[in-house]
C-alpha positions in Angstrom: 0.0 0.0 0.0 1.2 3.5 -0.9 1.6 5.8 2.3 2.3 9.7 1.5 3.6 12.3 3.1 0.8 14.9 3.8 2.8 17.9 3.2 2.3 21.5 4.7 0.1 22.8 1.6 -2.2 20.0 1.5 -2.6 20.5 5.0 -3.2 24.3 4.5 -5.9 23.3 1.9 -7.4 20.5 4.0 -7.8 23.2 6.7 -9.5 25.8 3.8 -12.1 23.4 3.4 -13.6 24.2 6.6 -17.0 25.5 6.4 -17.4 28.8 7.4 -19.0 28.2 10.3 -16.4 25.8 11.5 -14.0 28.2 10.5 -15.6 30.9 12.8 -16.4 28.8 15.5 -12.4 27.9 15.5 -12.0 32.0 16.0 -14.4 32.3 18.7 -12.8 29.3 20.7 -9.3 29.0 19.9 -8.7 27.5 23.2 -10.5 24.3 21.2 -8.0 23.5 17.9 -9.7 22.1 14.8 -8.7 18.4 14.3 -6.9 19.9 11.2 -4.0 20.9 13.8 -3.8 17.6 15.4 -3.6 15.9 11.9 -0.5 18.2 10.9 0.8 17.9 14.9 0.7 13.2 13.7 1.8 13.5 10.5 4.7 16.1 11.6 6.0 13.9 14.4 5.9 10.7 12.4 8.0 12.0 9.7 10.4 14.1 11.7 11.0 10.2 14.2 11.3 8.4 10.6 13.9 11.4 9.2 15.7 10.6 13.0 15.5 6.9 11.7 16.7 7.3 8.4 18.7 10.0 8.3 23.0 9.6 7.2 23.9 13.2 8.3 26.8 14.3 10.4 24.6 16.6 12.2 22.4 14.0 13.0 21.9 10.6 14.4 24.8 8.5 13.3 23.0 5.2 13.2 24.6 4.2 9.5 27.8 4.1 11.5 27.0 3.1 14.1 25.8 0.3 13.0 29.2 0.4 10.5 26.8 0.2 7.4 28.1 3.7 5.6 31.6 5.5 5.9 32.7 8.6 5.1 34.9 10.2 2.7 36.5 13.7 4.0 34.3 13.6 7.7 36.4 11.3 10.0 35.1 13.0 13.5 31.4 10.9 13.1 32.4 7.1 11.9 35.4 7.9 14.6 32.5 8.5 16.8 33.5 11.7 18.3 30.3 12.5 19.4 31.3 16.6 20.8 32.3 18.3 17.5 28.4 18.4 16.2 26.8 17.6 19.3 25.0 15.1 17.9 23.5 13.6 21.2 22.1 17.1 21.7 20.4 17.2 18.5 18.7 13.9 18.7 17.3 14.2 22.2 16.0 17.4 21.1 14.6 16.2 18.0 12.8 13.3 19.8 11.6 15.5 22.5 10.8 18.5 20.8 9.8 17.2 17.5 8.4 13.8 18.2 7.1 13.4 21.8 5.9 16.8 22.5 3.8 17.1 19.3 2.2 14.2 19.8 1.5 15.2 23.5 -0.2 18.3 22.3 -1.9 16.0 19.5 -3.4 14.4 22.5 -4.9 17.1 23.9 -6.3 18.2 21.0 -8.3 15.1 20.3 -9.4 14.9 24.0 -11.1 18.5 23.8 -12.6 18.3 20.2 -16.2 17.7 20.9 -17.0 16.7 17.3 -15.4 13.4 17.9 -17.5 10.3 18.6 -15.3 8.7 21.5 -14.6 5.4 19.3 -12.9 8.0 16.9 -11.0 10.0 19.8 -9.9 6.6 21.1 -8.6 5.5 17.9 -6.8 8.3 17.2 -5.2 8.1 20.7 -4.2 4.4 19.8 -2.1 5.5 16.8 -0.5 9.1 19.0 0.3 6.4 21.6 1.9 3.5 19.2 4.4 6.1 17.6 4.6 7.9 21.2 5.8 4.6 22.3 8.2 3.5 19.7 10.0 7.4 20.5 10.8 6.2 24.4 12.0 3.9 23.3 14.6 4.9 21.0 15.7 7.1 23.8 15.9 4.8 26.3 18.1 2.6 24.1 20.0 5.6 23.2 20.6 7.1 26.6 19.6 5.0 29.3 18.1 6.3 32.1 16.2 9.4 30.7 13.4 12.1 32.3 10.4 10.2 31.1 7.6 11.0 34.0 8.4 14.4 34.8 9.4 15.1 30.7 6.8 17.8 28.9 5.4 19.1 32.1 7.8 22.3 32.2 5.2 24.2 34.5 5.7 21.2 37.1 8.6 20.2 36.7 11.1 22.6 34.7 13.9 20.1 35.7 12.9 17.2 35.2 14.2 13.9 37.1 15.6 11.3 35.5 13.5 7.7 35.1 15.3 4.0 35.2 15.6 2.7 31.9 13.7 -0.6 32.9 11.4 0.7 34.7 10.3 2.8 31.6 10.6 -0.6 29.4 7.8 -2.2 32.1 5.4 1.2 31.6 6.4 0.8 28.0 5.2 -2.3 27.5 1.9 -1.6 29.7 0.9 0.9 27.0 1.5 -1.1 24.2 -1.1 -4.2 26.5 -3.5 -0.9 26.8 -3.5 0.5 23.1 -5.2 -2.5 21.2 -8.6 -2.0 22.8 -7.6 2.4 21.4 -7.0 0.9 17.9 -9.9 -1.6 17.9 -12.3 1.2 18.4 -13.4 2.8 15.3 -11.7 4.6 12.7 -8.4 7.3 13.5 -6.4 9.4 11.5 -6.8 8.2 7.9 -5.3 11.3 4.9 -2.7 12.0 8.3 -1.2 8.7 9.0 1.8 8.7 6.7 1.9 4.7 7.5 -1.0 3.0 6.7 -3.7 5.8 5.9 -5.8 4.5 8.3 -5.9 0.8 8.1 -6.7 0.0 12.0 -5.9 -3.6 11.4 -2.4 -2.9 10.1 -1.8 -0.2 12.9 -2.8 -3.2 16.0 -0.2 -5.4 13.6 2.6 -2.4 14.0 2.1 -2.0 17.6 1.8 -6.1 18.5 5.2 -6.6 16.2 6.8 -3.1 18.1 5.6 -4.6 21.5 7.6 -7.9 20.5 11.2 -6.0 19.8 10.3 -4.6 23.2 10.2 -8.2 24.8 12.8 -9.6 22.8 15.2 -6.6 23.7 14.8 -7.7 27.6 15.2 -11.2 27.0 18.3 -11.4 29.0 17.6 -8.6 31.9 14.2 -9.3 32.7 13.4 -12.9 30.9 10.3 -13.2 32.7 8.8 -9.9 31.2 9.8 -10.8 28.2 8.3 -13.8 27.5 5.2 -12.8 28.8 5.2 -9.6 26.9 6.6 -11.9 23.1 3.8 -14.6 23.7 1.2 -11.6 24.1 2.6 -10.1 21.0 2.4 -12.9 18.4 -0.7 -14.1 19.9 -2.4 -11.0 19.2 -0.9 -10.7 15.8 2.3 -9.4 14.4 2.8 -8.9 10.7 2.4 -11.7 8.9 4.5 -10.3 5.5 6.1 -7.2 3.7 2.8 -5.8 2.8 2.5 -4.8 7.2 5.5 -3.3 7.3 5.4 0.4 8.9 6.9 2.5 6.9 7.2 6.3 5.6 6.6 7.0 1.9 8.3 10.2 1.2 7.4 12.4 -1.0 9.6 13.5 -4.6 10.8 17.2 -3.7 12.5 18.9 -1.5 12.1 19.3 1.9 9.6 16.3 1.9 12.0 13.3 0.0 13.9 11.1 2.2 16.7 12.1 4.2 19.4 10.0 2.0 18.3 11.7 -0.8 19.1 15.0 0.6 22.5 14.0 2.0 23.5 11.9 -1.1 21.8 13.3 -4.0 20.6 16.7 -3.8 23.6 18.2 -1.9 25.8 17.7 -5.1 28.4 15.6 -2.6 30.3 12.7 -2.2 30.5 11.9 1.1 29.5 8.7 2.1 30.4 5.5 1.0 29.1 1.6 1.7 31.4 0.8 4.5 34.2 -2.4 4.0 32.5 -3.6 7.0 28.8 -4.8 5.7 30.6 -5.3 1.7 33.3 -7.9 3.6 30.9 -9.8 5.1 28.2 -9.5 2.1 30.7 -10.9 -0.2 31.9 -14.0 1.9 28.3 -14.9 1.5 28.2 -13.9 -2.1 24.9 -12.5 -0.7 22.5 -11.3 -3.9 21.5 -8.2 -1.9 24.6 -6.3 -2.7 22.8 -5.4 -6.0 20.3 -3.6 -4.4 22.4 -2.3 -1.6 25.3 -1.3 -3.7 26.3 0.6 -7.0 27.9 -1.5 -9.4 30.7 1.9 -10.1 33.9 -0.5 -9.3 34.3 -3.8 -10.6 33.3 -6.4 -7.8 32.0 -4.6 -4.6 34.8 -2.8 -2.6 34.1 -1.0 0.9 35.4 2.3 1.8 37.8 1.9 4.5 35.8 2.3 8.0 36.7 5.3 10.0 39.2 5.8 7.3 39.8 9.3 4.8 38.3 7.4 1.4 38.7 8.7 -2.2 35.1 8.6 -3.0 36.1 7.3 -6.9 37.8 4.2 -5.6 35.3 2.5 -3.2 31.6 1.3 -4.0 29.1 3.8 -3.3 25.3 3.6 -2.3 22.7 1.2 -4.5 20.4 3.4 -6.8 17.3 2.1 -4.7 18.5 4.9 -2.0 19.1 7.5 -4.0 15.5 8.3 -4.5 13.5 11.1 -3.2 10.7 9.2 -2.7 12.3 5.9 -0.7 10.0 4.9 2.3 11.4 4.9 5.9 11.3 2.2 7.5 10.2 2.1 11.1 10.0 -1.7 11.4 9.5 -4.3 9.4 8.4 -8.5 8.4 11.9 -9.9 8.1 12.8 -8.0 11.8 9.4 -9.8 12.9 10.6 -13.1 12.4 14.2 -12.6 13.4 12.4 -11.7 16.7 10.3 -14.9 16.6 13.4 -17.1 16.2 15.4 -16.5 18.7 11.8 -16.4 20.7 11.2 -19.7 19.6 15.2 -21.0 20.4 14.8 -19.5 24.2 11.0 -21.7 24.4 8.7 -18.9 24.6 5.4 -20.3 23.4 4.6 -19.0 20.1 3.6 -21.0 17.1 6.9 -22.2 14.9 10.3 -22.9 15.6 13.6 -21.3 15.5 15.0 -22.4 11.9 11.7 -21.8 10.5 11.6 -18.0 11.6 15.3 -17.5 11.1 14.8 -18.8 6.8 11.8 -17.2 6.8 13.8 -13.9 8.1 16.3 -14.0 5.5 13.6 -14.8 2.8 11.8 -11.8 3.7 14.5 -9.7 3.8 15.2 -11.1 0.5 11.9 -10.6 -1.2 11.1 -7.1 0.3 14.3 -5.8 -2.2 12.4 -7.4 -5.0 14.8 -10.8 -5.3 11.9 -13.2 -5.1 14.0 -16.3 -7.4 13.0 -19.2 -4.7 16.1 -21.1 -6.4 18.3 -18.4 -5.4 17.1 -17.9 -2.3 17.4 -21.1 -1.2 20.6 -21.6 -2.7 21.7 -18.6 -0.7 19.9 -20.5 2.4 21.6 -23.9 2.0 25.5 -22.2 2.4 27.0 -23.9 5.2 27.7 -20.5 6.4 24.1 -19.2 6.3 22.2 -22.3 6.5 21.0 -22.5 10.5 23.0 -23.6 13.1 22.1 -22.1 15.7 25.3 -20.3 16.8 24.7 -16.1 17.6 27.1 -15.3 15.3 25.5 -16.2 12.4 22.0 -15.7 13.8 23.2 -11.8 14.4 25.1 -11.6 11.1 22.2 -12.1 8.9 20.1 -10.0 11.5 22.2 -7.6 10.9 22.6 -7.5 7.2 18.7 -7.0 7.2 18.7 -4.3 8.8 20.7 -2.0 6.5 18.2 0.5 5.9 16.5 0.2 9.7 20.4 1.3 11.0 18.9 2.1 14.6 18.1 -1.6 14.7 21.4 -2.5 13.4 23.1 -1.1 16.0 20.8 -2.2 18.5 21.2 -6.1 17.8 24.9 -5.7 17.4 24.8 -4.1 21.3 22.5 -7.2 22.4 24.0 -10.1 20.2 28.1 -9.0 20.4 27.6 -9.7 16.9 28.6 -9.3 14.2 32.4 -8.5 14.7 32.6 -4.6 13.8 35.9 -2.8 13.1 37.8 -0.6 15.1 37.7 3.0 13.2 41.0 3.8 11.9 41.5 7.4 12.1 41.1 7.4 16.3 40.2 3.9 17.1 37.8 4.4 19.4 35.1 1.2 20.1 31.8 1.3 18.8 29.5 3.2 21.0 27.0 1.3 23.5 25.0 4.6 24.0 25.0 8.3 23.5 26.5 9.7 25.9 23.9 12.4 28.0 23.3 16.0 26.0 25.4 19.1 26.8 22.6 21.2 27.7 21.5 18.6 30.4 24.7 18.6 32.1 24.7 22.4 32.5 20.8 23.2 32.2 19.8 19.9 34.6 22.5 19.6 36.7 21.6 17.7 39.5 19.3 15.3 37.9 22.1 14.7 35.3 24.8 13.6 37.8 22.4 11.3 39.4 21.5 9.6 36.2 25.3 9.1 35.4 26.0 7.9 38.9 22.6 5.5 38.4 23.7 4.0 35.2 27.5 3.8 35.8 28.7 6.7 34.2 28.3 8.6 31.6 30.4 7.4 28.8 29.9 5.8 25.4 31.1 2.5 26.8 28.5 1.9 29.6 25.7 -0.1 28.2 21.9 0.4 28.0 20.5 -2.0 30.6 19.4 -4.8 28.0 22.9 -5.3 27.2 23.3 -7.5 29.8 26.6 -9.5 28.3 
C-alpha cells in the first residue's frame, strides 16, 4: 500500500475546506483547535521520528555508522564516533523530544477537547498518537539509558525534570502497548494523516503487536520473565504476517519532503559517504544477492570504503540506486525483523507457534523478497551455504540480522549491542570502540544539573562505553 507524506500545503488546503461556520467557530474558541491541527501535529511527528531513523547526516543521528553500514569520505570525526564536535546527542534528544514526543502530546490534547469526535474515533486516534509515542521512548531509552520520562513535557511542574530507570520505563512501555489494542480496535483514527498505513486500524494493532515484541525480545536477557510474557502476548495478538505490514514512511519526490538520504546523497551535489568495507566484507563472503540492491555496481566487484578511514570517493563502491530516490520509504519496522524476533523467541522456548529455523529462513527470505529478489532457487541456494544455513550459533544468527537491517540502522546497532555480533571494526582514524550509547546531552549537564549527575552515577557513568540496561553480556 502507498503511504504519503501529507505535506504542509495540503494540509493548508485540507484546513481551507472548513465550512465557514467551522472556521468561525475555530475564531471564537481557539482554546478548542480544529482536528486539522492535530492531523498536521501526527503526521509532523511521524515524519520528523522516521527522518531521525533514516537520516545519514553528520549533524544527526549517526545510526549508518554506528551500526558500520556507511563511511565517510573527507568527515572522520562521526564514523570515529567523536560524538562533541556536532553535538550530535544534543540534536537527537532534542529532536525526539521537541519534534516527536511533544507534538504528539499536544496531539493528545487536541483530540481529547474536540467535541465533534464520537469517542470510538478520539480513542482510535489516541491508539495511533500512543503507538508512535511509544516507539519514541524507546529509542531514547536505548539511546541514553536512564532518561526524564515521567516528569518530561510538564515544564510548569517540573522545569527540571528527574531522570527515570531505563527498565522501569521498558515495564510502563510495555503496559501501553497491552492498553492501546482495545484504542486501535475502536473505530476509525487518523486516515489522509497517517503517513503509514492511511488508516488501516488492522495494520496499525499489527505495528504495535510486532513493536511490543522488539520490546520483549530486547529484555530477553535482563528481565526474561517480562519478556516472554510480553513476546507470547505479542504474536498471539498478531504481528505482521508479511512485507505488505511493514510500517513505513513514503516520502514524497521534492525537497524538503523526500527522504533524508536523498538529501544528503543526491541533492547536496556531494560525495560523502560510501558503503562501508565492513557490511561489503561480510556481504561478499556470502556472495549474498543483496549487494545489487544495496550497492552501486561503479567498481568492478563490490569494494568497501575503509571504515573510520579518509576514502577517495572514486575508488570504493558507493550507495545502490534504490536509495538515492526522493521518494524511498522509511522504515520504522518491518516482516523480516518480525521473524528474526520470533526465532530467537522460539530457540529461548517462549510459546509461540513455529520454531527457530523456521523463523530464522523465513527472516532472510523476507528480507530477500522485500528488495524485489523473489527467485526461490536463489534464495534457497543462498539459504543452504554452510555459512548461512542454521546452526544455531549467535554469530551467524546476528550476522544475517544484521545485514537485514541495512536501511533500519537504529536496529542494526541495537542487535549488534545485544547479540556482540557481528564483529565490527575498530575506526581507523582514532580507534575508538563502537559506542553502546549516547552519551547524555550538553545542555542537560549544565541546564539539569543535579538530575544529570544522578543519572550518570545511576547507570554507571556517563560514557559511550556503559551499556543500556538490556545489554546485559
Amino acid at each position: 500500500m502507498k503511504k504519503y507524506i501529507v505535506a504542509l500545503t495540503a494540509l493548508v488546503t485540507l484546513w481551507s475546506c472548513q465550512s465557514d461556520e467551522q472556521y468561525e467557530d475555530l475564531n471564537r474558541d481557539p482554546k478548542n483547535p480544529t482536528e486539522v491541527a492535530s492531523d498536521f501535529l501526527f503526521t509532523a511527528a511521524t515524519v520528523s521520528l522516521s527522518d531521525n531513523m533514516a537520516s545519514p547526516n553528520v549533524n544527526d543521528g549517526l545510526y549508518r555508522f554506528l551500526a558500520q553500514y556507511f563511511t565517510t569520505t573527507t568527515y572522520l570525526d562521526e564514523p570515529n564516533y567523536n560524538f562533541t564536535s556536532r553535538q550530535n546527542p544534543d540534536n537527537v534528544w532534542s529532536e525526539i523530544y521537541r519534534d516527536v514526543i511533544l507534538d504528539l502530546q499536544d496531539a493528545k490534547s487536541i483530540v481529547a477537547e474536540n467535541t465533534e469526535l464520537e469517542q470510538a474515533e478520539k480513542d482510535a486516534r489516541m491508539g495511533q498518537l500512543e503507538v508512535i509515542e511509544v516507539y519514541a521512548w524507546h529509542v531514547l531509552v536505548d539511546s541514553f539509558g536512564d532518561i526524564p520520562y515521567s516528569q518530561a513535557g510538564k515544564a510548569d511542574e517540573f522545569p527540571l525534570p528527574a531522570y527515570d530507570d531505563d527498565m522501569m520505563i521498558y515495564e510502563d512501555l510495555i503496559t501501553r502497548l497491552n492498553n492501546v489494542g482495545s484504542m486501535l480496535s475502536a473505530g476509525q483514527g487518523y486516515t489522509s494523516a497517517d503517513v503509514i498505513y492511511g488508516g488501516d486500524m488492522n495494520k496499525w494493532s499489527m505495528f504495535a503487536n510486532s513493536l511490543k515484541l522488539r520490546l520483549g525480545m530486547r529484555i530477553s536477557d535482563a528481565n526474561p520473565t517480562l519478556s516472554q510474557s510480553t513476546v507470547e502476548s505479542a504474536v498471539a495478538d498478531g504481528v505482521f504476517t508479511s512485507n505488505e505490514d511493514n510500517a513505513t514512511v513514503q516520502y514524497q519526490g521534492n525537497d524538503p519532503y523526500g527522504n533524508p538520504l536523498w538529501e544528503d546523497l543526491v541533492l547536496s551535489g556531494r560525495s560523502d559517504f560510501l558503503a562501508s568495507n565492513t557490511i561489503i566484507d561480510y556481504m561478499n563472503d556470502l556472495n549474498d544477492p543483496r549487494r545489487m540492491v544495496y550497492f552501486d555496481e561503479n567498481k568492478e566487484g563490490y569494494i568497501g570504503g575503509i571504515y573510520g578511514a579518509s576514502n577517495n570517493y572514486g575508488d570504493y563502491t558507493h550507495i545502490g540506486d534504490p536509495f538515492l530516490q526522493p521518494t524511498r520509504e522509511g522504515i520504522l519496522l518491518d516482516y523480516a525483523e518480525v521473524r528474526f524476533n520470533q526465532s530467537k523467541a522460539a530457540e529461548l522456548s517462549y510459546n509461540i507457534p513455529g520454531d527457530t529455523e523456521t523463523h530464522y529462513n523465513a527472516a532472510i527470505t523476507a528480507s530477500m523478497n522485500y528488495w524485489g529478489l523473489t527467485d526461490e532457487a536463489a534464495i534457497a541456494s543462498y539459504l543452504a551455504q554452510p555459512a548461512v544455513a542454521y546452526d544455531g550459533s549467535v554469530a551467524q544468527f546476528a550476522t544475517q540480522y544484521w545485514i537485514a537491517m541495512f536501511d533500519n540502522p537504529f536496529q542494526g546497532w541495537s542487535l549488534w549491542r545485544k547479540y556482540d555480533a557481528p564483529q565490527l571494526n575498530i575506526p581507523v582514524e582514532f580507534e575508538t570502540p563502537v559506542p553502546l550509547r549516547y552519551t547524555y546531552p550538553v545542555d542537560e549537564t549544565n541546564l539539569n544539573e543535579n538530575n544529570y549527575e544522578a543519572a550518570a552515577e545511576a547507570i554507571g557513568g556517563d560514557t559511550a562505553q556503559t551499556p543500556i540496561f538490556w545489554d546485559v553480556d
